[in-house]
C-alpha positions in Angstrom: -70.2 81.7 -80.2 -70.6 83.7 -83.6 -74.1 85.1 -82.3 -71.7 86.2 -79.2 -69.1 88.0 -81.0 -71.3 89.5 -83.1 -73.7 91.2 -80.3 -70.6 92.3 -79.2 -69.0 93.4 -81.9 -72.1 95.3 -83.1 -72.5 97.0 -79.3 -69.0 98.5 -79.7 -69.9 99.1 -83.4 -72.5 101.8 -81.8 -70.2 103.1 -78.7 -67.8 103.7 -81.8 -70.4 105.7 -83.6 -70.5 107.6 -80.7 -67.1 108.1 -80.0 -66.4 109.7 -84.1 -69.1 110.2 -86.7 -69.0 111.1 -90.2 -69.9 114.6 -89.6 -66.6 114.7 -87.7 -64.5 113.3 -90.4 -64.8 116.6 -92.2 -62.6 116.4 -95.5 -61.4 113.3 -94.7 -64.8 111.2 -95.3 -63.9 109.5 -98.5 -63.7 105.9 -100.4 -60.9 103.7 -98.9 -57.0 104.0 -101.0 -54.2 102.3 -101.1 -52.3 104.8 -99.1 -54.7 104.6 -95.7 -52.5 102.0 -93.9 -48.9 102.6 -93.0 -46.9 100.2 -91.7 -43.6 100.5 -89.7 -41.2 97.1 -89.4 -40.4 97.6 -85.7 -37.2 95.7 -84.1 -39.7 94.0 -81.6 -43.0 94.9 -82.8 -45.0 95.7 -86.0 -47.1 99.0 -85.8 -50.0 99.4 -88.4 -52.1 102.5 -88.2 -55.3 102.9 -90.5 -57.6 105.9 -91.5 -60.7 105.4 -90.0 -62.4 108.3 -92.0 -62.5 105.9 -95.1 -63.5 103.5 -92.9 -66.6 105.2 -91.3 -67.3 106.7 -94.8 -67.6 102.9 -95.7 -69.8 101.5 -93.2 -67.4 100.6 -90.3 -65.5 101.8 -87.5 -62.3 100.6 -85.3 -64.1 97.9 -83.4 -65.4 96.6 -86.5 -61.7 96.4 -88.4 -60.2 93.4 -87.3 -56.7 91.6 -87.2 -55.9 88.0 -88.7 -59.6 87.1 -87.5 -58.7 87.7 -83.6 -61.9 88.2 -82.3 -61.5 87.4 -79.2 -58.1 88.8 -77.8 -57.7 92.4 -76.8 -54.3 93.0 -77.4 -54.8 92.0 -81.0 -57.7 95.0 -80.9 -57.3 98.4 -82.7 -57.2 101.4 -80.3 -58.6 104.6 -82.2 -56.2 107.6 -81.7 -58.1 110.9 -82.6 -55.1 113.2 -81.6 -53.2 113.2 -84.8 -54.7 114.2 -88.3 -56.8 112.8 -90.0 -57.3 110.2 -87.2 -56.4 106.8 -86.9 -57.3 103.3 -85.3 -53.6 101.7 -84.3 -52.5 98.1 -84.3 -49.0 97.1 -82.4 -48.0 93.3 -82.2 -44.9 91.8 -80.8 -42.5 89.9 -83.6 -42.5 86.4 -81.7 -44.1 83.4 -83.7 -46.8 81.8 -81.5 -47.7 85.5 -80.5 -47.8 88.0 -83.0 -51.9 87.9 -83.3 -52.3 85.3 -86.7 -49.4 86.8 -88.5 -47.8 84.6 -90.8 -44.1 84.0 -90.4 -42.4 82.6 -93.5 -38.4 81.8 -93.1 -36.7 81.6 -96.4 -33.3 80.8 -97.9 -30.6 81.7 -101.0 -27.4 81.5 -101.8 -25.5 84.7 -100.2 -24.2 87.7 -103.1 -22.0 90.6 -103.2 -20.2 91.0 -99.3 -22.4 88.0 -98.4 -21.0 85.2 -100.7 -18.5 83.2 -98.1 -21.7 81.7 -97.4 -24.4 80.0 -99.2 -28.0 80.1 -96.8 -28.2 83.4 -96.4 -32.1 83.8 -94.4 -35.0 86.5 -94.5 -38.2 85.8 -93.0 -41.4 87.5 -94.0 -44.2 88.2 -91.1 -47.7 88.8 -93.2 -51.2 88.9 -92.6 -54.7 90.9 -93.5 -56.9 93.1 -91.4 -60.2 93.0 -92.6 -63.8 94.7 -92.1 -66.3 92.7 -90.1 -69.6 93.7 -91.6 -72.7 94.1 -89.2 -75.2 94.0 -91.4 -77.7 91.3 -91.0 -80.0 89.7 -93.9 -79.7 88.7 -97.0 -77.7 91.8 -98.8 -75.5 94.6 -97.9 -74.3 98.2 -99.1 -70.9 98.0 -97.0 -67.8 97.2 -99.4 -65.5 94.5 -97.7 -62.2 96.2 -96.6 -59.2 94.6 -96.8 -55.6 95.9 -95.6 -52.5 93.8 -96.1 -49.3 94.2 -94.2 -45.9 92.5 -94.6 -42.6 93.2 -93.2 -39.4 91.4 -94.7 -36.4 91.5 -92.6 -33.1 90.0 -93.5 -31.0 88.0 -90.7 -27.8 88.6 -91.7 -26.0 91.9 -91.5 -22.3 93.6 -91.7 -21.9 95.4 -88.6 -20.9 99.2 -89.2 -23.6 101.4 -89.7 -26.3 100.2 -92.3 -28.5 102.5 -93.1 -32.6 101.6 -92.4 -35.3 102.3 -94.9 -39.0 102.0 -94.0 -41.5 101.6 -96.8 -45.4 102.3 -96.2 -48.2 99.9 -97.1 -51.7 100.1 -98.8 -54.8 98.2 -99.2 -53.2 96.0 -102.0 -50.7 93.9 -100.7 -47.0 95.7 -100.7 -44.1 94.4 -99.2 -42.4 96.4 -96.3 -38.4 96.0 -95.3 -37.4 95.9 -92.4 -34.6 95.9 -90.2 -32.5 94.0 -87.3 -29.6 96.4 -87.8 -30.3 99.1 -85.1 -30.6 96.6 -82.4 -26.9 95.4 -83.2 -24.2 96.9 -81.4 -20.2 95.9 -81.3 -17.7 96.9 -78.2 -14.4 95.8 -77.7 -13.6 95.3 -73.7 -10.3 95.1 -72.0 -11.1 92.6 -69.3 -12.2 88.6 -69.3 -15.5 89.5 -67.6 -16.6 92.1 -70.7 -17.0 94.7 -67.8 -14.7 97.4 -69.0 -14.9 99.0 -72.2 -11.8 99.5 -73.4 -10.4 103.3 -73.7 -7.9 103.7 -76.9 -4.5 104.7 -76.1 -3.9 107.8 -78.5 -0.3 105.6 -79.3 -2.3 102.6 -79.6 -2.1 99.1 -77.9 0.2 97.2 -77.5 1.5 94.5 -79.8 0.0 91.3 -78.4 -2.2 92.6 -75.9 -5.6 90.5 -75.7 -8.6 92.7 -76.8 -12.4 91.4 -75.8 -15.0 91.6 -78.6 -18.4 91.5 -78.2 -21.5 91.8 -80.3 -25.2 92.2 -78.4 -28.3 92.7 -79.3 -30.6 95.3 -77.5 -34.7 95.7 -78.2 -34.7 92.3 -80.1 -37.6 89.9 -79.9 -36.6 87.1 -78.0 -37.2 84.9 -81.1 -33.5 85.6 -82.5 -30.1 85.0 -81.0 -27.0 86.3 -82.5 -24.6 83.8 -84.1 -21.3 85.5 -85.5 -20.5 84.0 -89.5 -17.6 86.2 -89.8 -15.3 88.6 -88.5 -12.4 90.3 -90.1 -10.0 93.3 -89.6 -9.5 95.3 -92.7 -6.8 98.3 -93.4 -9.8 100.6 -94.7 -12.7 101.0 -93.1 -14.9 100.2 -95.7 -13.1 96.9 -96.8 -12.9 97.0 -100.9 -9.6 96.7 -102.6 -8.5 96.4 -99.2 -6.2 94.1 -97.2 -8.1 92.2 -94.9 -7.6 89.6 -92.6 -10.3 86.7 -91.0 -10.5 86.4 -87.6 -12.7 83.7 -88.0 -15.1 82.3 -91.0 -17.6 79.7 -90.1 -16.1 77.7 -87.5 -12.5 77.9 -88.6 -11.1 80.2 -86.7 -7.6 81.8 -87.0 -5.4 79.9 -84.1 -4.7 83.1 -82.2 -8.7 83.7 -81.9 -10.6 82.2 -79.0 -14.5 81.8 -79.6 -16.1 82.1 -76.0 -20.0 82.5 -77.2 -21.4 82.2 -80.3 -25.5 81.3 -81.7 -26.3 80.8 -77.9 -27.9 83.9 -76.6 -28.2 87.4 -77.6 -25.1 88.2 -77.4 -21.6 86.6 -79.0 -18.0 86.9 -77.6 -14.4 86.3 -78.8 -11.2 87.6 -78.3 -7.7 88.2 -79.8 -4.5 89.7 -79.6 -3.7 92.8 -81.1 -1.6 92.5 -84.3 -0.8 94.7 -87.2 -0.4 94.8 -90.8 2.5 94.8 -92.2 2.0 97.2 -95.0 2.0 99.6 -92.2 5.1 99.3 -91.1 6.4 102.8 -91.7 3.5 104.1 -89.3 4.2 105.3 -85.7 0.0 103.7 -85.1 -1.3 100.9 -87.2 -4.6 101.5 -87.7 -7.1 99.0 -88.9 -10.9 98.4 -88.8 -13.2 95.6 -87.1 -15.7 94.3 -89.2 -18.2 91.4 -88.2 -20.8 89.7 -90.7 -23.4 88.5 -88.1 -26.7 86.5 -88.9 -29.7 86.1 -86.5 -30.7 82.8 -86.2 -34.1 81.1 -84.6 -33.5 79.5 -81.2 -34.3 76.4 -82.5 -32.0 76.8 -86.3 -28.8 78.2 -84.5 -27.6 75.0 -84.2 -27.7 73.7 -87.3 -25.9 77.1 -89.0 -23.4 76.6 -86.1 -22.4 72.9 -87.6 -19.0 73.1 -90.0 -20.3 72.0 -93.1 -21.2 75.4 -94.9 -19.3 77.1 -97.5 -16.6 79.4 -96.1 -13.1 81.2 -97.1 -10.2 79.2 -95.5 -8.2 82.0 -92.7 -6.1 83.8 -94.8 -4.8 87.0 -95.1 -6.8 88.1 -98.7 -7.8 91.9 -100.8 -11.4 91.7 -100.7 -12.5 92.9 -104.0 -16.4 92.6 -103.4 -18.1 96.0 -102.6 -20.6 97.3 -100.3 -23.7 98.4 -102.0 -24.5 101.2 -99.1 -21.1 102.0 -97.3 -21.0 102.3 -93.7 -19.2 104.8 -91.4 -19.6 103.5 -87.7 -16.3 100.4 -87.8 -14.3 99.3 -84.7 -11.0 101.2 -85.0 -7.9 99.5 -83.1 -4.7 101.2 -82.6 -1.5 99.1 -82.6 1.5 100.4 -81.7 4.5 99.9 -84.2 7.3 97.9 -83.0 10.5 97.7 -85.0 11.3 94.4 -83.9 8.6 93.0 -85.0 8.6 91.9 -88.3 4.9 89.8 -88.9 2.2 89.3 -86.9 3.1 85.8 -86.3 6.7 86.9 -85.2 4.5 89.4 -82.6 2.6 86.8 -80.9 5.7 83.6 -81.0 6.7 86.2 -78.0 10.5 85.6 -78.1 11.2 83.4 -81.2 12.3 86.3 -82.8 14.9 87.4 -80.9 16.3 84.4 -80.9 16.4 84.3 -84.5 18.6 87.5 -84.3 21.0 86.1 -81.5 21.6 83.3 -84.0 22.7 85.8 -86.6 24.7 87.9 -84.5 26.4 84.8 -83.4 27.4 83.6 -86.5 28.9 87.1 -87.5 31.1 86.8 -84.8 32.4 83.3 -85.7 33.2 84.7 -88.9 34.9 87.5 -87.5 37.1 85.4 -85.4 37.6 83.0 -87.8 39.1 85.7 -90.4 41.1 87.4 -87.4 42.5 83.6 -86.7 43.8 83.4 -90.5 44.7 87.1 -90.6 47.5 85.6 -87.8 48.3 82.7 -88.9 49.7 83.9 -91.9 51.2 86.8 -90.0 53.2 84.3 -88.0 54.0 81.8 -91.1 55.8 85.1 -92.6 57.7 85.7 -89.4 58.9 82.7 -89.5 60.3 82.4 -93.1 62.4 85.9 -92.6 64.4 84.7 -89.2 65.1 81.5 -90.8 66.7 83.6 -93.9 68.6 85.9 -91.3 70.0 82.7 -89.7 
């Protein structure tokens, strides 16, 4: 089997020569650097592209450059793209464990910080691996150097939904860590109908006190590997919630009793719903506006279950001023419009739908007793004083 792969590996080794030589390298034939391999963390794939000129200048070429030792698979293969300057010999793998041509996948775990500290397993996983020069030679000694070009990508799995910003380092030949992100796949919608059909259109006077509101939080261009499992959502009076009031929808699996949970940690895509309130420190405002915020963690088919059990470290529901900041502020937040009712005085009042009111009857009620009950003495005197001058006239 070795004598196989390497008759083969040494024919394409020679169509390769013949496809770009070292005369055609020009400027570009040099010893190998750290900076020859980039590396972009993808959403649902990894892409690592290589200059081949080093390569060549080395002793190789694209066929001979090969991926977590996959000798065998063609997808795991480089493809040697001449079209872009100085030329390159691409690698593109899917992020699925089990699939992702030898990389290594390492999950790991610590205690959340800063706008993640409600919660204490906070998860990134690491994909690695090496692709490394096959050398052709055959005897006892060679003049080829060994190449070898590390990649790793570390993405984080949990994320505050408005608008975090994505950074992509580059990689070399020593071993660099890469970040990567989940973020861009996320998207959050609010829907106005049961079925998560029709997006909901603000009213430019808002919505109405107590009507229900859909949320829903997807994820689009994700590798299967992940599903979407909601750790918290809150609505906050700023948009970018420091030193501002806020109020949890939901933390963990305590939710707040108005909230309804219909997916969560079971697909791509997580689903709950509320009615609309608003704060009271905006009660002098014709529109209440406040901002939907969702903390959201992607979780491994097979670990959504346990991060979905009750037992974690969470904030009780509770209206609280969040005094943790965000290192990178967002701009893209949920907006809801409520409109201002006089009548109603809390939130809680706003959704008892009619305990209020009869709160008030009770007061306007007992105003009147008193009034009648003044009038009553008011003429019973009255007639007490009547009564004393006709009995002095008689």
């Amino acid at each position: 089997m070795a004598l196989v792969s390497f008759l083969i590996l040494t024919s394409l080794w020679i169509a390769g020569r013949e496809a770009l030589t070292l005369s055609d390298c020009g400027a570009y034939a040099r010893r190998p650097e750290y900076t020859d391999i980039a590396v972009v963390c993808g959403t649902s794939t990894i892409d690592l592209a290589i200059q081949i000129c080093p390569a060549i200048y080395t002793g190789y070429n694209e066929s001979l450059l090969i991926l977590n030792r996959m000798f065998s698979n063609p997808d795991c293969q480089g493809t040697l793209d001449t079209s872009v300057t100085p030329p390159v010999v691409k690698f593109s793998f899917p992020i699925r464990e089990g699939n992702a041509c030898g990389s290594n996948f390492m999950t790991t775990s610590s205690p959340g910080t800063g706008i993640f500290s409600e919660f204490s397993n906070i998860q990134k996983v690491n994909i690695s691996g090496m692709i490394r020069s096959f050398d052709p030679t055959t005897g006892t000694i060679t003049y080829n150097a060994e190449l070898k070009y590390y990649y790793s990508c570390a993405y984080p799995l949990e994320y505050l939904i408005n608008n975090t910003r994505v950074d992509v380092s580059s990689s070399s030949i020593a071993l660099k860590d890469n970040n990567g992100s989940f973020i861009s796949t996320l998207s959050m919608t609010l829907y106005s109908d049961v079925n998560y059909t029709r997006p909901l259109i603000m009213p430019p006077l808002g919505i109405e006190l107590r009507k229900i509101v859909y949320v829903q939080v997807a994820a689009s261009n994700l590798t299967s590997q992940y599903f979407v499992l909601l750790d918290r959502c809150y609505a906050s009076v700023s948009p970018l919630p420091f030193n501002s009031t806020s109020f949890n929808l939901f933390v963990a699996c305590s939710l707040d009793q108005m909230t309804t949970m219909v997916e969560n940690g079971d697909s791509q895509v997580a689903r709950f719903y509320f009615p609309v309130f608003r704060f009271i420190e905006q009660e002098n405002e014709t529109v209440s506006t406040y901002y939907l915020h969702c903390i959201t963690r992607l979780c491994e088919q097979s670990t959504c279950s346990t991060f979905k059990q009750c037992n974690r470290k969470k904030r009780s529901i509770e209206t609280t001023v969040v005094q943790d900041s965000i290192t990178r502020p967002s701009v893209l937040t949920l907006a809801i419009k409520a409109q201002a009712e006089n009548t109603v005085q809390t939130k809680e009042e706003a959704l008892s739908g009619g305990r209020s009111d009869g709160r008030g009857a009770s007061v306007g009620l007992g105003i009147a007793v008193a009034v009648l009950t003044v009038m009553g003495a008011t003429a019973a005197f009255m007639a007490a004083s009547f009564y004393r001058k006709l009995k002095r006239l008689s």
